[in-house]
SEZA-70410 format. One record per residue (C-alpha): residue in three letters; y, x, z. Coordinates in steps of 0.2 Angstrom, whole numbers, plus 5000, padded with zeros to 4 digits. Layout:
alaYXZ;...
//
This chain:
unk576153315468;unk575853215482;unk573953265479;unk574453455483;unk575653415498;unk574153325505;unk572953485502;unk574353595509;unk574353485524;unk572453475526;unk572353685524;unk573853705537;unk572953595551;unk571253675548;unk572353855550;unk573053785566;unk571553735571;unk570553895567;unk572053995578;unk572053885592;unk570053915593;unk570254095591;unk571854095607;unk570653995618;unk569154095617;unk569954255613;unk569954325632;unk568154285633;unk567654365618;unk568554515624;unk567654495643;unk565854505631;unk566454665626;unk566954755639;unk565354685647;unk564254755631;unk565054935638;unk564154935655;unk562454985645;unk561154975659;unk562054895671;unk562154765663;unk561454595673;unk559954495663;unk560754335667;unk562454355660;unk561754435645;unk560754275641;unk562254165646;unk563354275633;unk562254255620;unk562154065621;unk564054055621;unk564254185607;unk562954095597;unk563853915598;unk565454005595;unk564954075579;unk564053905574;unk565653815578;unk566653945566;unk565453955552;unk565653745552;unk567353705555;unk568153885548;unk566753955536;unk568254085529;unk568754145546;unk568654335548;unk568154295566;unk566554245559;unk566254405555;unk566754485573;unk565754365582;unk564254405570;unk564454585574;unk564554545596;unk563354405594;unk561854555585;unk562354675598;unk562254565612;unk560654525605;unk559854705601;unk560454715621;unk559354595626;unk557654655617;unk558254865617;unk557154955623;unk557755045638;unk556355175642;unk557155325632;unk558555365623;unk557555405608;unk557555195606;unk559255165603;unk559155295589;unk557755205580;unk558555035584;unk560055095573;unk558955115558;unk557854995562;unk559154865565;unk560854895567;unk561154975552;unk560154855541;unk561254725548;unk562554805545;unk562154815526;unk561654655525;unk563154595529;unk564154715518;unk563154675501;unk564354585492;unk565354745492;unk563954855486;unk564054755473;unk566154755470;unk566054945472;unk564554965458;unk565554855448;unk567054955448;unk566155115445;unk565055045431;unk566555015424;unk567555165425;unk565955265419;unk565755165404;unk567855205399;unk567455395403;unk565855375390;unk566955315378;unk568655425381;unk567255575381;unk566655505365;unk568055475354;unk569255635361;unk568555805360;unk569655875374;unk569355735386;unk567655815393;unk568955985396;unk570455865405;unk569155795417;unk567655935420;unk568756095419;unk568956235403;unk567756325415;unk566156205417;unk566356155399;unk566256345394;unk564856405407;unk563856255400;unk564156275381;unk563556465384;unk561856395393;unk561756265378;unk561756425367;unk560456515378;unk559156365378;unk559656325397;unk560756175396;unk560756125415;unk560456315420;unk562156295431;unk560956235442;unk560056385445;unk561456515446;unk561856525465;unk560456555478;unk559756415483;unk559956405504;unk561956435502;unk561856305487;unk561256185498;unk562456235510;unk564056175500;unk563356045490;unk562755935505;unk564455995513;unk565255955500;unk564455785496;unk564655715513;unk566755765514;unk566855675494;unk566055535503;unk567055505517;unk568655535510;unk568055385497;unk567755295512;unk569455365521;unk570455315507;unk570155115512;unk571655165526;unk572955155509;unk571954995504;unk570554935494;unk571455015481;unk571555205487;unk569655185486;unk569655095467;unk570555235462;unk569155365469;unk567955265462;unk568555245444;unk568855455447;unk567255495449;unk566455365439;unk567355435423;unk566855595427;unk564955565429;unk565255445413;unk566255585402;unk564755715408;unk563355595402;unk564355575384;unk564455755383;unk562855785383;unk562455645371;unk563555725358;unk562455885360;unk560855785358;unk560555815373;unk560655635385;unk558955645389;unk558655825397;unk560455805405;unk559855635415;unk557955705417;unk558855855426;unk560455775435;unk559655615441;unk558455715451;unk559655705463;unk560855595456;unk559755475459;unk560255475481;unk561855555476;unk562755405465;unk562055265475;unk562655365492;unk564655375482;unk564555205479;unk564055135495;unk565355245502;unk566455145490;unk566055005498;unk566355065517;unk568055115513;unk568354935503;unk567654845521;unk568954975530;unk570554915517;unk570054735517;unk569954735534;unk571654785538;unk572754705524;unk571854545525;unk571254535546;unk571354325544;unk571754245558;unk571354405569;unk572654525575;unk573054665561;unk572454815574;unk570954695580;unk570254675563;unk570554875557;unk569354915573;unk567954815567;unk568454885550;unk568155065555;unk566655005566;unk565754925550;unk566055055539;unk566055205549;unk564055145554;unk563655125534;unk564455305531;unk563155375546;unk561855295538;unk562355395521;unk562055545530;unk560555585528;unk560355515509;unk561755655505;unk560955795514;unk559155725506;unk560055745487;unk560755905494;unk559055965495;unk558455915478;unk560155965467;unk559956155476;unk558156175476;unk557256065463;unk558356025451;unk558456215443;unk556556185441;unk556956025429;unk556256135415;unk554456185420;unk554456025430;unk553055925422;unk553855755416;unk552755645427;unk553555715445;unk555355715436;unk555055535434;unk554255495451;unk555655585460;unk557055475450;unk556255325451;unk555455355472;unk557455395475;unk558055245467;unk556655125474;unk556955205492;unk558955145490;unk558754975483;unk557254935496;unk558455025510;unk560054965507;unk559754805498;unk557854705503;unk557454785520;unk559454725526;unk558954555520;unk557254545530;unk557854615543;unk559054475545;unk558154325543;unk557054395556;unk558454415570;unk559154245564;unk557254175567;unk557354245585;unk559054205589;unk558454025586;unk557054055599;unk557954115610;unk559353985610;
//
């Protein structure tokens, strides 16, 4: 017992601690961020002298507080102090490759472990719709509709299982698919404003469905064809819900559980954070857009060789994307922030 009180009393003073850090320096941090919206104007010197003190700050934090949510913050004001530093300010088409080329993959980098919770979750919830699909006949009709069960049984019967594909023109197909895409994705993502859970639950929804499509399928001997065909653009499609998934976790987290930062404080950089990762989705859903309307209908006559290539060039780009270029990217802004201090 008196092990615990002592534990209890070592947490509360490093808690104390950790907000009377964050109430002494909280004006300045807030000074650096009005400063960082002056763009051009800002002055050389007092961008170098901000980026020594945001640097020993965050040093400080990650020693003495390494489960602080400010860490985070100043992680996010120290990169952007630094991408002003090294910007290039010639022409505005600089900042806009300076997003992909840095921003973003920070951005990610930081974010990983919730890729990872968000996969988890939808792994999960597509393996229990495999199984529900596999063990109850009308499961496949609660989840996918009377109607898409029917259309596709009837292009089973024709010899054109994945013929749902072709049977809109392909321009207004493209149209409301990559509409549509983007609006699922974001409101995966705006669901994080009723919790981590709001976004769990939109997860496991369509991670049942894509699971309950795939066992449907298997039970007409037909899994293979399905995935050749659907993972031509499934393959941007279910890594882009899932990384949405994991925005919209950073946006719940972020305001139940703001640490030692004020509630609305920590909801801001929430929204910053995620709302950066869901621009970044953008293109991948417009890209898989693209291939579900005009290349998928082809999966017949598509010779097996480009089916694969497709799959697997999509999967490669969004693991080296989203996952290894994040990580190089930040070792090297690490390696120059050390230079430069």
């Amino acid at each position: 017992m008196t092990r615990e009180c002592n534990q209890f009393l070592i947490e509360l003073n490093i808690i104390v601690k950790e907000i009377t850090f964050i109430n002494r320096n909280r004006s300045r941090w807030q000074s650096f961020e009005e400063n960082m919206k002056k763009g051009d104007k800002l002055n050389p010197d007092e961008l170098a002298d901000q980026f020594i003190q945001l640097t020993d700050d965050l040093a400080y934090a990650k020693t003495f507080y390494p489960k602080s949510a400010s860490i985070a913050y100043l992680n996010s004001l120290t990169v952007k102090t630094h991408q002003e530093i090294y910007k290039n300010k010639k022409e505005n088409a600089g900042r806009f490759k300076t997003f992909w080329t840095r921003e973003l993959p920070l951005e990610l980098y930081e974010s990983r472990k919730y890729f990872l919770l968000s996969l988890a979750i939808f792994i999960i919830a597509g393996m229990l719709g495999a199984v529900s699909a596999l063990n109850d006949d009308g499961f496949v009709r609660l989840i996918l509709g009377d109607s898409y069960v029917n259309t596709t049984l009837n292009n089973i019967e024709k010899g054109d299982p994945m013929g749902i594909y072709g049977s809109m023109d392909e321009f207004e197909m493209f149209l409301m698919i990559t509409s549509n895409n983007i609006w699922v994705s974001f409101l995966v993502f705006a669901c994080g404003m009723l919790s981590a859970l709001g976004v769990g639950f939109m997860l496991v929804r369509n991670g049942i469905m894509i699971g309950a499509f795939q066992a449907f399928f298997y039970q007409k001997q037909l899994f293979s064809v399905s995935s050749l065909a659907i993972y031509i653009h499934g393959g941007l499609e279910v890594p882009g819900l899932v990384i949405a998934g994991a925005a919209g976790i950073i946006l719940g987290n972020s305001f139940l559980f703001p640490g030692t930062l004020p509630r609305l404080t920590a909801l801001g950089i929430g929204v910053r954070r995620g709302v950066k990762i869901m621009v970044g989705l953008v293109p991948i859903f417009m890209m898989a857009g693209f291939l579900e309307s005009f290349v998928t209908r082809h999966y017949d006559a598509m010779p097996l060789i480009l089916n694969l290539l497709i799959i697997l060039g999509s999967l490669t780009f969004i693991i080296w994307y989203f996952f290894s270029y994040p990580s190089q990217v930040h070792k090297k802004v690490m390696s120059e922030m050390d230079h430069q201090k």
